[in-house]
N, C-alpha and C positions, 0 to 999 in steps of 0.2 A: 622238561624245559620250562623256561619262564617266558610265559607269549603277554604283551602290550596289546593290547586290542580298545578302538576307539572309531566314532562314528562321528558321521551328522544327522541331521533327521530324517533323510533318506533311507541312510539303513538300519535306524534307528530299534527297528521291527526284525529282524534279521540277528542283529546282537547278541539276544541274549540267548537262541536258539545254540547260536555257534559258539557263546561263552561257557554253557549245559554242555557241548560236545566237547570240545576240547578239555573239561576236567574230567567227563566220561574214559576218555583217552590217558588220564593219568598227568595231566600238565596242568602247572599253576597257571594262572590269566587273571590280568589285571585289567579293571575295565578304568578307562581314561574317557569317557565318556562320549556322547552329549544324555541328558537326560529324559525322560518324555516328554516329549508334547513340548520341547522348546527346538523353535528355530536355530540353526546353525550353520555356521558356514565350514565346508570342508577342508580347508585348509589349517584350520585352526588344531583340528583334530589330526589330520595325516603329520602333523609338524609333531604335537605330542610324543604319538607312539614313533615316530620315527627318532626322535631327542634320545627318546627311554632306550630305543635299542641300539643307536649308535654310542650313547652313551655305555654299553655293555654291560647294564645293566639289568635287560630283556634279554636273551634269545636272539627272538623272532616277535614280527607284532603281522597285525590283523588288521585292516582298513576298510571299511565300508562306506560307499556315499549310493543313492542312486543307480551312478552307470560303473562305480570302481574307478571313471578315469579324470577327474580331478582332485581326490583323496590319492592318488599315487604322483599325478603331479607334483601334488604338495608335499609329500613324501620324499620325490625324488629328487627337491633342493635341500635337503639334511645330510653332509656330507658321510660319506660313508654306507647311506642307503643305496639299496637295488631294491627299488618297490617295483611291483610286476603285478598286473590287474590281470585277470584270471578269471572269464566267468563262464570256465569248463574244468573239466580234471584233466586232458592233456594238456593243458597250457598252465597249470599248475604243476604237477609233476617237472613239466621242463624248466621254467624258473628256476625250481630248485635243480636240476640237473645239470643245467647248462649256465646258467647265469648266475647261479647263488644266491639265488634271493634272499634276502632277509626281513621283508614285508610284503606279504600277501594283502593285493585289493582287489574286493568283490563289488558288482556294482547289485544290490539287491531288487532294482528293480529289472533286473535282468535275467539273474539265477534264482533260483529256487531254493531253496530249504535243503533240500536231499543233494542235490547237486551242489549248492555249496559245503555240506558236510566233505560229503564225497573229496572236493576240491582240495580241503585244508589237508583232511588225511592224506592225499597224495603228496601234496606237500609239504607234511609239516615228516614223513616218514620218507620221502626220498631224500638221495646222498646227492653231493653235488661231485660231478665226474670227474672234473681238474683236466689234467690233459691241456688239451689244444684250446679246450673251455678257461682256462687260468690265465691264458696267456689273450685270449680277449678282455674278462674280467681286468688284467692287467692293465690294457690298454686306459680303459674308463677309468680307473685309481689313476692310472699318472695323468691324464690330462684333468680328476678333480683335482691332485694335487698342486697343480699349475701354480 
């Protein structure tokens, strides 16, 4: 897979742990930034990696701020996104099972290192279930498509 992953300075520390895991795991990852030690605001970043993969260009992208929930905020005004902030492994797994995420956000001052490993592998290797699951998904596509 090709995964988008991009930060603020929150979890700016956290990055490049889970950039080193994810090509451990055999997937390309593009980092869309912020850099060290500069200020940013998280919206600017959750809009990037969210552009890249509704653009279809990505996969899957990565989100990191802080707490994970205003990088998914931000995330989840780019149409086409289901960012799902995630800062355990079952609520990562189910994103991807039930709702289909296609942006994972972690808030890193809240998970750990091991446990957000943990997290993305759950999610980046569960299947999304369809079902009665589609027909919610469905619901959210037609009222963005309004």
């Amino acid at each position: 897979m090709k995964i988008a992953i991009g930060s603020d300075h929150g979890g700016y520390e956290l990055k490049p742990v889970l950039i080193d895991y994810v090509k451990e795991l055999g997937h390309e990852i593009v980092d869309f930034g912020v850099s060290a030690g500069k200020k940013a605001n998280y919206p600017v970043y959750g809009i990037k990696v969210a552009e890249a993969v509704a653009s279809g260009e990505y996969d899957a992208g990565i989100v990191i701020c802080g707490t994970g929930i205003g990088i998914s905020i931000a995330a989840n005004k780019v149409k086409g996104i289901r960012c799902a902030c995630a800062n355990e492994v079952f609520s990562a797994k189910m994103a991807k099972e039930h709702n289909n995420a296609n942006v994972l956000a972690l808030g890193a001052r809240v998970i750990g290192e091991e446990v957000a490993k943990m997290a993305v592998y759950e999610w980046l290797n569960a299947e999304f279930q369809g079902g009665r699951h589609s027909e919610r998904i469905q619901i959210i596509t037609d009222y963005e498509n309004k």
